[in-house]
C-alpha positions, 0 to 999 in steps of 0.5 A, spaced: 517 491 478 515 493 485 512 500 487 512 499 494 506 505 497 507 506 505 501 509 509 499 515 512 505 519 515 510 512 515 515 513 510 520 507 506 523 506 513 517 502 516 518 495 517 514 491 511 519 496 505 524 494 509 524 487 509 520 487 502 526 491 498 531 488 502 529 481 500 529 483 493 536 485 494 537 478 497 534 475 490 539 479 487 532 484 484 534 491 488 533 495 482 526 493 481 523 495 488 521 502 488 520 506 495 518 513 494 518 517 501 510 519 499 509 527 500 502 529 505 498 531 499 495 525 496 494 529 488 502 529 489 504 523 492 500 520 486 503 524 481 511 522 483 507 514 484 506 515 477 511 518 475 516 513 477 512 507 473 511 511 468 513 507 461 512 499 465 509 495 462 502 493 467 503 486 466 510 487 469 509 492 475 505 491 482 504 495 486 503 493 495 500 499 498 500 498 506 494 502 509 493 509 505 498 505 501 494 500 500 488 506 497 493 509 493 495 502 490 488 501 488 487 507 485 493 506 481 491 497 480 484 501 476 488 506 471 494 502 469 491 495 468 497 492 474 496 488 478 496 490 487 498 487 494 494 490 499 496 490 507 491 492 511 488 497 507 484 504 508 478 503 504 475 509 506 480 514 509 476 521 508 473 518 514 478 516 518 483 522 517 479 528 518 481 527 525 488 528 523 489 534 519 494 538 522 501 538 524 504 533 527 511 528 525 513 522 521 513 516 524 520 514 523 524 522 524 522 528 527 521 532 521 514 535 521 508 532 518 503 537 515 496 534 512 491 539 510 484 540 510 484 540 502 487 533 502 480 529 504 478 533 498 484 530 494 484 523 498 475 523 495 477 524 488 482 517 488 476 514 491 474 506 488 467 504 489 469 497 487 475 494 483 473 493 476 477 485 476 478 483 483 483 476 480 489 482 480 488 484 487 492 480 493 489 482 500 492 482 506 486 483 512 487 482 519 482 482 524 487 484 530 488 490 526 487 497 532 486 502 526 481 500 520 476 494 520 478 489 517 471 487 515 471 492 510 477 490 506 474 483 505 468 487 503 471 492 499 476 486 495 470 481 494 473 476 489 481 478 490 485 473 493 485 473 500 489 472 506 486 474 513 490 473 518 486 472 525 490 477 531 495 480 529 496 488 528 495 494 524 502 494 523 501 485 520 507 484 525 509 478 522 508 480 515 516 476 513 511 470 514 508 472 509 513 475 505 513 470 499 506 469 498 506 476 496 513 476 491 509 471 488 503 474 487 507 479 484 511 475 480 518 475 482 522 469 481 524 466 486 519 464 491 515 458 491 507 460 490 
């Protein structure tokens, strides 16, 4: 199974979920990829995220967060024991999202899209100070990235597998290149490692 977290004010719409479940779809596994659309409070977003993989075995889930995500999927790889994929991840995002509270619009729609100043507390309260066993974790940094640092990732994953992708762009625009590394490190059949 696939949790599948999007970032700060994206939504199951963004390009990475989209090729990610459609091409579970094609290796005929499209009831193990979840894609929730996560809601502006990290507590929440949390909540329904544990709430839909809720009796999965740890050694049968994986969780790929891209940027915030990618904090969430951390959060979530600590407490359950699974295993994580995390695509240019935010490691320290009270500090970059302060600046974004307010109202503003997802990234795929027109809907309003509200983060309020008690989420930085909420996003604190999900803060990994280091990952407890790092051979469950498959980093995806690139150094082209315009929003995070990708020095940070690689730090902050010391010891994980790593793939950091010189150039490139916050968004990993070509992130179907390495789409089959990825479902091989989540084990899904069907793609060669």
């Amino acid at each position: 199974m696939i949790l599948y977290l999007h970032g700060f004010r994206s939504s199951p719409s963004s390009m990475k979920a989209r090729v990610t479940g459609q091409r579970m779809a094609e290796l005929g596994r499209a009831a193990e990829f979840i894609c929730p659309q996560l809601p502006a409070s990290p507590k929440l977003a949390m909540e329904l995220a544990f709430g839909l993989v809720a009796g999965i075995a740890p050694h049968e889930l994986t969780i790929v967060g891209s940027s915030l995500g990618g904090y969430y999927a951390t959060w979530m790889a600590e407490k359950l024991g699974c295993r994580a994929v995390l695509l240019n991840p935010a490691v320290v995002p009270m500090l970059d999202l302060d600046k974004h509270v307010g109202v503003t619009t997802a990234y795929h729609s027109d809907e309003p899209f509200e983060f309020k100043r008690e989420y930085i507390e909420e996003l604190r309260a999900l803060a990994v100070p280091r990952v407890t066993q790092p051979e469950r974790y498959f980093l995806i940094a690139c150094t082209g990235d315009e929003v995070l640092d990708y020095r940070d990732m690689v730090a902050h994953y010391a010891g994980a597998k790593q793939k950091v992708v010189q150039g490139s762009d916050h968004a990993i625009s070509e992130y179907a290149d390495y789409l089959g590394e990825v479902l091989a490190f989540c084990s899904v059949t069907g793609e060669a490692r």
